[in-house]
C-alpha positions as CSV (number, residue, x, y, z in Angstrom):
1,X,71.2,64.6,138.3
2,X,72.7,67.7,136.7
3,X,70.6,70.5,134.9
4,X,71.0,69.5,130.7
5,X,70.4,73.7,130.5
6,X,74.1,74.1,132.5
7,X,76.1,72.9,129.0
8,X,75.6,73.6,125.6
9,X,76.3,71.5,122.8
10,X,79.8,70.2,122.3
11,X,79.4,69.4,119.0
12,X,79.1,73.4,118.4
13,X,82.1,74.1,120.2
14,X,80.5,75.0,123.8
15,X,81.8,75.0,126.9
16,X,80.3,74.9,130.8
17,X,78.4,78.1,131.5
18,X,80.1,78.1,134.9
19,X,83.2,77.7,133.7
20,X,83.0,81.1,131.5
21,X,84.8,83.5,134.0
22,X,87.8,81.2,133.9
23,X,88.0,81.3,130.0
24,X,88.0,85.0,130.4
25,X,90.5,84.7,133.2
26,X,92.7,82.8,130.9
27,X,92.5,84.5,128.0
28,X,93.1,87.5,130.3
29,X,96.6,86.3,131.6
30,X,97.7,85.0,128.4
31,X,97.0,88.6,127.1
32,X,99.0,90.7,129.3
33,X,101.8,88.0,129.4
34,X,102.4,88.0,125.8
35,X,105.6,88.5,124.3
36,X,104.4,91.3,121.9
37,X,103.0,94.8,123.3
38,X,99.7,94.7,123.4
39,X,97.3,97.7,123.8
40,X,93.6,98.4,123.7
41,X,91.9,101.8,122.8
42,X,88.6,102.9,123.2
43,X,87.3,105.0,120.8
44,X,88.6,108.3,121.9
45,X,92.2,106.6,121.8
46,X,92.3,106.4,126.0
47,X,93.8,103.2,126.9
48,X,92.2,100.2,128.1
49,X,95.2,97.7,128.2
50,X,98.7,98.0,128.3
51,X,100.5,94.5,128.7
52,X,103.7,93.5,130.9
53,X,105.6,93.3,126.9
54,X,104.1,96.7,127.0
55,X,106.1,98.2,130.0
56,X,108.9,96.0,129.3
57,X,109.6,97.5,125.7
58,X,108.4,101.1,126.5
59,X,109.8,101.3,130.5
60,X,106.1,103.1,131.4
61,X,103.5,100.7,133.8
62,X,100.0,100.1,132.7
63,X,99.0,102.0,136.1
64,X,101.0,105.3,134.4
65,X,99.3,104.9,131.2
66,X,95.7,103.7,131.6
67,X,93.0,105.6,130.9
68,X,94.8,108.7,129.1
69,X,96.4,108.8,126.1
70,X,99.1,111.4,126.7
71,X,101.8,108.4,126.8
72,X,101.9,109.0,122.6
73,X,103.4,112.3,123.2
74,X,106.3,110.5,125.1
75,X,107.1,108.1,123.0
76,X,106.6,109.9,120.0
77,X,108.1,113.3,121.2
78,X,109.2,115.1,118.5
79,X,105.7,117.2,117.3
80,X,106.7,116.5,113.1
81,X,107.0,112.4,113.3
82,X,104.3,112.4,115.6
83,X,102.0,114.1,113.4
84,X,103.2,112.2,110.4
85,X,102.6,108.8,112.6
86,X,98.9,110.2,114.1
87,X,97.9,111.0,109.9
88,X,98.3,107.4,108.9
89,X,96.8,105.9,111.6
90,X,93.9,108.2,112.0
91,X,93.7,107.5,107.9
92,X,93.5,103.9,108.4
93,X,90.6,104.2,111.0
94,X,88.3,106.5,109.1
95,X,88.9,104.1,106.2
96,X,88.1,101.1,108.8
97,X,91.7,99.4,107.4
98,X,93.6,97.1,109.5
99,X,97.8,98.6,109.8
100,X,99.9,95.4,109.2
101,X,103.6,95.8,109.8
102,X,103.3,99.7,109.9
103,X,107.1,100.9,111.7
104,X,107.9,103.2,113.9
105,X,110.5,105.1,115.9
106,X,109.8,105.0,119.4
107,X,111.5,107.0,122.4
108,X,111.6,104.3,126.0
109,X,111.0,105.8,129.6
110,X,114.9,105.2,129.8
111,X,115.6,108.1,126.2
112,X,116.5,104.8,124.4
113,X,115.0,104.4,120.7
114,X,113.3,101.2,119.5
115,X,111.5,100.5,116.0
116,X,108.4,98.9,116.2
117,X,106.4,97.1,114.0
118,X,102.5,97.6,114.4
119,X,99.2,95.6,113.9
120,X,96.1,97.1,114.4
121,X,92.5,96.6,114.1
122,X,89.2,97.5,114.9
123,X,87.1,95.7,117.6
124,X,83.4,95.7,117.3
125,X,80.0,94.5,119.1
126,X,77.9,92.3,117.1
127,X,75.3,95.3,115.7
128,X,78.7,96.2,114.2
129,X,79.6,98.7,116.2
130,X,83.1,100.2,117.0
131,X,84.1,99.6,120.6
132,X,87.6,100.7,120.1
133,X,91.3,99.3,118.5
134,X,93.8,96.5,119.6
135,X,97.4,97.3,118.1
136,X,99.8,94.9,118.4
137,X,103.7,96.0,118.6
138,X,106.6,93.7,118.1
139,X,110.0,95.5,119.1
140,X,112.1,94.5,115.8
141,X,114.9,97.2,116.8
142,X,117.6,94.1,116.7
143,X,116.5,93.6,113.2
144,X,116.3,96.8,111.8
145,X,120.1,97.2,113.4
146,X,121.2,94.2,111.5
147,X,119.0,95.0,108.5
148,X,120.8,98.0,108.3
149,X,124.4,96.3,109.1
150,X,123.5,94.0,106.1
151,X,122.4,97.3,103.5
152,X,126.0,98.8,104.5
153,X,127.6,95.6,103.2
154,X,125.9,94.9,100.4
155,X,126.3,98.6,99.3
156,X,129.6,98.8,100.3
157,X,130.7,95.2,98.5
158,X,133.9,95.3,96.3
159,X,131.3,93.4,93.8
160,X,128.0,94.4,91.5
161,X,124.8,93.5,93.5
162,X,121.8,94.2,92.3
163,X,117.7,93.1,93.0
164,X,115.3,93.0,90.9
165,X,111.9,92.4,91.7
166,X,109.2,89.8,90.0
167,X,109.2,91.8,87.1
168,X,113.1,92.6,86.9
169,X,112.6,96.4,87.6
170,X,115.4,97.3,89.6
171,X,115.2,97.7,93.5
172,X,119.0,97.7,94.7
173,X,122.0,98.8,92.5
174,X,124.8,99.2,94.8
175,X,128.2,101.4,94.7
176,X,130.3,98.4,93.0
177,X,127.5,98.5,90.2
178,X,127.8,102.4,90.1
179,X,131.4,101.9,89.5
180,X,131.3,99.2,87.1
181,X,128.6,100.6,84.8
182,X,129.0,103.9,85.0
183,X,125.0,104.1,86.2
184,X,124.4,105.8,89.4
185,X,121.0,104.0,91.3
186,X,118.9,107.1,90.8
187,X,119.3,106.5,87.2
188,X,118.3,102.8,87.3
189,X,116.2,102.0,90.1
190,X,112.4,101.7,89.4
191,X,113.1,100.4,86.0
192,X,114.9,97.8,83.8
193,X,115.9,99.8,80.8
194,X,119.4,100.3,81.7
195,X,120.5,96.6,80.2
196,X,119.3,97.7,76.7
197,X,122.1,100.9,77.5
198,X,124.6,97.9,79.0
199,X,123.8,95.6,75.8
200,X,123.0,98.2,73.0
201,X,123.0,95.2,70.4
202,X,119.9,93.6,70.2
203,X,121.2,90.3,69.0
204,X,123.5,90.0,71.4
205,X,121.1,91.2,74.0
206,X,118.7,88.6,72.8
207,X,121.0,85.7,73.0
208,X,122.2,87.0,76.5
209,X,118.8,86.8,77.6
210,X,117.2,83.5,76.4
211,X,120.0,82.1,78.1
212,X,119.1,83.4,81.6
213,X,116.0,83.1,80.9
214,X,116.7,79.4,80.1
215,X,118.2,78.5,83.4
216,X,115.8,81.2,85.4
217,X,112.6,78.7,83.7
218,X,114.5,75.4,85.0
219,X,115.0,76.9,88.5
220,X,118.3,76.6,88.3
221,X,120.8,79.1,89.5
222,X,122.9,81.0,87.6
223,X,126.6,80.3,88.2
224,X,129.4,82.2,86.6
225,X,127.7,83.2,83.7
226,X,129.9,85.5,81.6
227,X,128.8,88.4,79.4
228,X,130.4,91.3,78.2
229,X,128.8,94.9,78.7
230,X,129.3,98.7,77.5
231,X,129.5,101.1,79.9
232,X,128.6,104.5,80.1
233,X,131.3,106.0,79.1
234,X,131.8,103.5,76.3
235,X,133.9,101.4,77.7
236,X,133.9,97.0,76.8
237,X,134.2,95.2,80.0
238,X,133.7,91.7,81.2
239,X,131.4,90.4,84.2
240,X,131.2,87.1,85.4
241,X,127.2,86.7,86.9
242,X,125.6,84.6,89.6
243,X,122.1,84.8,90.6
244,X,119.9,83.4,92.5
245,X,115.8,83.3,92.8
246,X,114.1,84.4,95.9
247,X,111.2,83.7,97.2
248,X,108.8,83.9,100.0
249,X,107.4,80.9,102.6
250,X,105.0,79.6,100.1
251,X,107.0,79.4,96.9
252,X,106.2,82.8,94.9
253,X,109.1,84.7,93.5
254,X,109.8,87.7,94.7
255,X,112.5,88.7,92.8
256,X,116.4,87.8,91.9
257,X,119.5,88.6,93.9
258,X,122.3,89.3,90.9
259,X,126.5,89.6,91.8
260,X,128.5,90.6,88.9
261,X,132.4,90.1,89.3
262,X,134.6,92.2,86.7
263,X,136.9,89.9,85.4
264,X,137.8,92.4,82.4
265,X,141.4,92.2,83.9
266,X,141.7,88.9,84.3
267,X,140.5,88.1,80.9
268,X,142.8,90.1,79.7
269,X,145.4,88.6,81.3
270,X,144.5,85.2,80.9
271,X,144.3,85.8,77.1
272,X,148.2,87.8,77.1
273,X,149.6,85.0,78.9
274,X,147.8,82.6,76.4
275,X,149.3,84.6,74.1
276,X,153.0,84.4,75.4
277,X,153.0,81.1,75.9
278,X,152.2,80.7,72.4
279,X,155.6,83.5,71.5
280,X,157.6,81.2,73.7
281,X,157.0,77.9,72.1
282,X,157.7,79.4,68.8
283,X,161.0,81.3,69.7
284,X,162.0,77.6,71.2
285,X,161.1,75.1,68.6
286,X,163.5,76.6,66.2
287,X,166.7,76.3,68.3
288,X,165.8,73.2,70.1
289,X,165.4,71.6,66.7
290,X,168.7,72.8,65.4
291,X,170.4,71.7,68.5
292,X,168.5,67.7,68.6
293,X,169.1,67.8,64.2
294,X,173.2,68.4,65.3
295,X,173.0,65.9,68.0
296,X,171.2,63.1,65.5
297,X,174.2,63.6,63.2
298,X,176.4,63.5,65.9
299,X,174.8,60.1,67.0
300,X,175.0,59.0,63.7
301,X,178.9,60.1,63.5
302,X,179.9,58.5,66.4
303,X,177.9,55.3,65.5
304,X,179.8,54.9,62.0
305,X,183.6,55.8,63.9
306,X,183.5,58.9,62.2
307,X,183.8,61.0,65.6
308,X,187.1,61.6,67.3
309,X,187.0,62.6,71.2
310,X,188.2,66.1,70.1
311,X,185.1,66.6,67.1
312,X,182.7,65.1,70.0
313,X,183.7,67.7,72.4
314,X,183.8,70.8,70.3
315,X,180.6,69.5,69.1
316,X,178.8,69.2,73.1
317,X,180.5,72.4,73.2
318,X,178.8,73.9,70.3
319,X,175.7,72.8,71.4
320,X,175.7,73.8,75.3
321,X,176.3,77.2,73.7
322,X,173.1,77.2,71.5
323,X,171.5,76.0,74.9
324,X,172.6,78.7,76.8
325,X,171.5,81.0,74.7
326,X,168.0,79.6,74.5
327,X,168.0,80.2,78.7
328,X,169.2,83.5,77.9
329,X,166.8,84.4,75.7
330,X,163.8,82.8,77.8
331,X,164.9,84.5,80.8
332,X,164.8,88.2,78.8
333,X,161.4,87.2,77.4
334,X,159.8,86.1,81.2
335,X,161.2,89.2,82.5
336,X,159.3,91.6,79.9
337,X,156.2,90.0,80.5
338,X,156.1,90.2,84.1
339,X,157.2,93.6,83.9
340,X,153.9,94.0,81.3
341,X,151.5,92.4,83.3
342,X,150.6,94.8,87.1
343,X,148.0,92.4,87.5
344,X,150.4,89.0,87.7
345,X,150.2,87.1,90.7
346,X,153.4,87.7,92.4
347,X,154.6,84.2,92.6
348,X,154.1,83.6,88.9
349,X,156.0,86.9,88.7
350,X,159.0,85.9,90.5
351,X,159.0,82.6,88.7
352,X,159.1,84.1,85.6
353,X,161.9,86.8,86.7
354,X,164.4,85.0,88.6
């Protein structure tokens, strides 16, 4: 019969006394074969630990890093960003703070640079004791390439993008918004004052507003919402808006993605070639009524025998000629206006010309 003292209670979570050094064992490999670089400092910052993520990210064996602490001046060789790294984590441990997500700039065995993103925090004994630090690095140097691959875009995007955060200060105001407002992003960022410059009248700032605000409220997005703002310098111009809501894993907003088109040409357009098309119909309707008014009498003439073949044929004559002329005078008209418009799609253009 086995000894009752060689288990502890399973209903508290206990396991096998003899079976102890193989917890540690286990808990042991799964350590050093994590996927993250994992470290261990004693209280004089000498290293305890250095995992097989460890040597793979940094190039440098646990063997050629235990028990010192000079590794740091390796991969952090440059004396300034060393010091400026050492500060903030010797800050953290007087002030017993855990570093979440702290980045750095790392130099490998090999001279090649990775970002890392740090976790660290204190181990202690059960009197409360410090027995030394565990940081945690994930190598996020893929991301921070394509983060910074993504910034270029956005800042370099033929369109107005702009972030604000929770509470609609602004975060990102890119060159396209620059250009467009007139607003440079040292002037704006930080703060959300610059739409009471880009609509200076209150009511219509007001009603632009409660309308985003309106669809913002019903978590909607905001689709090709057109307002009309002043510029810096002045200037009226036209943008066409969609935003967007984002927010993090557990549904709290973290702040709203805006792209603003300028469609003050196209407007512009749109409304000259509303405008011609009304010219046109009213240059028409004149002639076109005089020629179907001779016609009807014509009709009416040949109808009642009053018509010979010679009348009837001056008469189609007559007309043809007023119907030229019509085509004659469209065809001048088309041709000014795609002269007037730069902006015209080219086919419309050539319709309109040839």
């Amino acid at each position: 019969m086995q000894n009752d003292n060689q288990y502890s209670d399973k209903k508290e979570g206990k396991f096998p006394i003899e079976n102890a050094s193989i917890t540690a064992g286990f808990f042991e490999t799964l350590l050093m074969n994590a996927n993250v670089w994992i470290t261990f400092l004693d209280t004089k910052g000498c290293i305890g630990i250095w995992n097989t993520a460890g040597k793979e990210i940094t190039g440098y064996s646990e063997d050629e890093v235990r028990g010192g602490n000079e590794i740091w001046k390796k991969l952090y060789p440059d004396p300034e960003y060393r010091k400026i790294v050492t500060k903030k984590i010797e800050r953290a441990m007087k002030n017993r703070q855990k570093l979440e997500n702290f980045e750095t700039i790392i130099l490998t065995k090999y001279e090649n640079q990775k970002d890392i993103s740090w976790n660290t925090r204190e181990i202690i004994d059960k009197n409360g004791e410090i027995l030394g630090y565990i940081a945690m690095g994930r190598d996020i140097t893929e991301k921070v390439v394509l983060g910074k691959k993504f910034r270029t875009l956005l800042m370099d995007a033929n369109v107005w993008v702009a972030f604000l955060d929770s509470n609609t200060r602004i975060e990102v105001w890119n060159r396209a918004a620059e250009t467009i407002s007139g607003y440079t992003a040292d002037e704006v960022k930080g703060s959300n004052e610059v739409w009471k410059k880009l609509y200076p009248d209150p009511k219509y700032r007001k009603d632009v507003t409660e309308k985003i605000l309106d669809i913002i409220s019903a978590k909607k997005d905001l689709e090709n919402f057109e307002s009309k703002i002043t510029t810096k310098d002045g200037m009226q111009k036209i943008i066409s808006w969609n935003t967007r809501e984002l927010e993090n894993g557990n549904g709290k907003t973290l702040g709203f993605i805006m792209i603003g088109s300028d469609i003050t040409k196209e407007k512009k357009l749109q409304t000259d070639i509303i405008d011609y098309i009304g010219e046109s119909a009213m240059r028409l309707k004149n002639p076109v009524e005089v020629i179907k008014n001779n016609v009807d009498e014509l009709i009416i003439r040949l109808e009642n025998n009053e018509c010979s073949t010679e009348d009837l044929i001056l008469q189609l004559r007559i007309q043809t000629k007023n119907a030229e002329q019509i085509i004659e005078n469209l065809f001048e008209l088309n041709k000014a206006v795609s002269m007037a418009f730069e902006d015209m799609p080219p086919e419309l253009k050539r319709y309109l010309s040839e």
